[in-house]
C-alpha positions in Angstrom: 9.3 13.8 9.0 9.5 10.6 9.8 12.1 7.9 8.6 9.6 5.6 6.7 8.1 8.8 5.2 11.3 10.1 4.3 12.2 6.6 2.5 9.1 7.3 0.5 10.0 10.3 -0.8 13.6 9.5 -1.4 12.0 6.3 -3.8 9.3 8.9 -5.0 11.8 11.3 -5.7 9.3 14.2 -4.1 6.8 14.9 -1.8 3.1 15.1 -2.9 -0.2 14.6 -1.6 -0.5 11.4 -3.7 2.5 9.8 -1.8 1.2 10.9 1.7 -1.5 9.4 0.8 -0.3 6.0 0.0 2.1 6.4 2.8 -1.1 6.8 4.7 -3.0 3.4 3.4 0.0 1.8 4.0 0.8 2.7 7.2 -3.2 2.1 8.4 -3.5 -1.8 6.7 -0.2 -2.5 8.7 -1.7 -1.2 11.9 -4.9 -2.7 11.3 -4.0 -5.7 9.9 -0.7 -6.1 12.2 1.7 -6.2 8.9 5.1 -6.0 8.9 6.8 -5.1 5.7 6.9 -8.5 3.5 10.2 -9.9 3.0 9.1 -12.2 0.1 5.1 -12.6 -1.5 3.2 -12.4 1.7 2.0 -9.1 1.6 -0.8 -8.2 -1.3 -1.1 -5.1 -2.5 -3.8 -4.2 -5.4 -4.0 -0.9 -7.0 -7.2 0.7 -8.8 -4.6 3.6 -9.9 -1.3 4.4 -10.9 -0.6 7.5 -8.7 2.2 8.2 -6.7 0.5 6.4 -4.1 1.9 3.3 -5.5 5.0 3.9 -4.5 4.5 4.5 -1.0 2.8 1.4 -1.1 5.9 -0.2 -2.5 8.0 1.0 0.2 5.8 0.5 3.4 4.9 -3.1 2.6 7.8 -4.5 0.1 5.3 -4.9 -2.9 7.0 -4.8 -6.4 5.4 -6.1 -9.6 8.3 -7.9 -10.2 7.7 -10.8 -7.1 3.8 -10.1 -8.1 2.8 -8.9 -5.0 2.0 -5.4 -6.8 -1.0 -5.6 -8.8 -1.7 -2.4 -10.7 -5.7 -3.0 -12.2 -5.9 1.1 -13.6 -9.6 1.7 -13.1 -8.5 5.7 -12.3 -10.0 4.6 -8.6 -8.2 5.9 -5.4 -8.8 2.4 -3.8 -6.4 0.0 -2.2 -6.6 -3.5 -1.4 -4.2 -5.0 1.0 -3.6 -8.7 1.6 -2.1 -11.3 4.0 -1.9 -14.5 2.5 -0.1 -16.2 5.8 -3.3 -14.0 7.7 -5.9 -14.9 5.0 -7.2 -11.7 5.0 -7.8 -8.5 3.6 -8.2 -5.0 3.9 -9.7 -2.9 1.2 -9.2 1.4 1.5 -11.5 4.1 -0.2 -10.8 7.8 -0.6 -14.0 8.2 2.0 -11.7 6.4 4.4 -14.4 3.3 4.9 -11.7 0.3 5.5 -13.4 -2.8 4.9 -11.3 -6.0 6.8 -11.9 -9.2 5.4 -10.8 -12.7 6.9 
């Protein structure tokens, strides 16, 4: 196990599919998109859920709902919309795995 994936599961608190699976978003939009982990509001991240996904999300890409860089909208959808706002762009994830980059 990885140490990112193990930082997930020690914020989780377990390991699940669900947090895999936001481990798994996460880790693609930053490779994709060529994110680091935002110090401060530059990272996006919108939610269509409230799964344990989330909270890899959190972790991968420093997105709490606190700075407002964690929007949770809970439509029950597994889909994921990340942002740059210093890039201007934006990556959206379905469970079909058809990423849609914007920007």
């Amino acid at each position: 196990m990885t140490d990112d994936l193990k930082s997930c599961v020690e914020f989780h608190g377990h390991i699940c599919p669900g947090l895999i699976y936001g481990y798994r978003v996460a880790k693609e939009a930053m490779k994709l998109m060529n994110l680091n982990r935002s110090v401060d509001e530059e990272v996006v991240a919108i939610c269509e859920n409230d799964s344990c996904a989330v909270d890899a999300l959190q972790v991968m890409l420093g997105t709490v709902a606190g700075k407002g860089n964690l929007i949770i909208k809970n439509f029950g959808k597994n889909a994921y919309t990340v942002l740059s706002r210093f890039k201007r762009q934006g990556l959206q994830i379905f469970p079909q795995d058809a990423l849609r980059l914007h920007g």
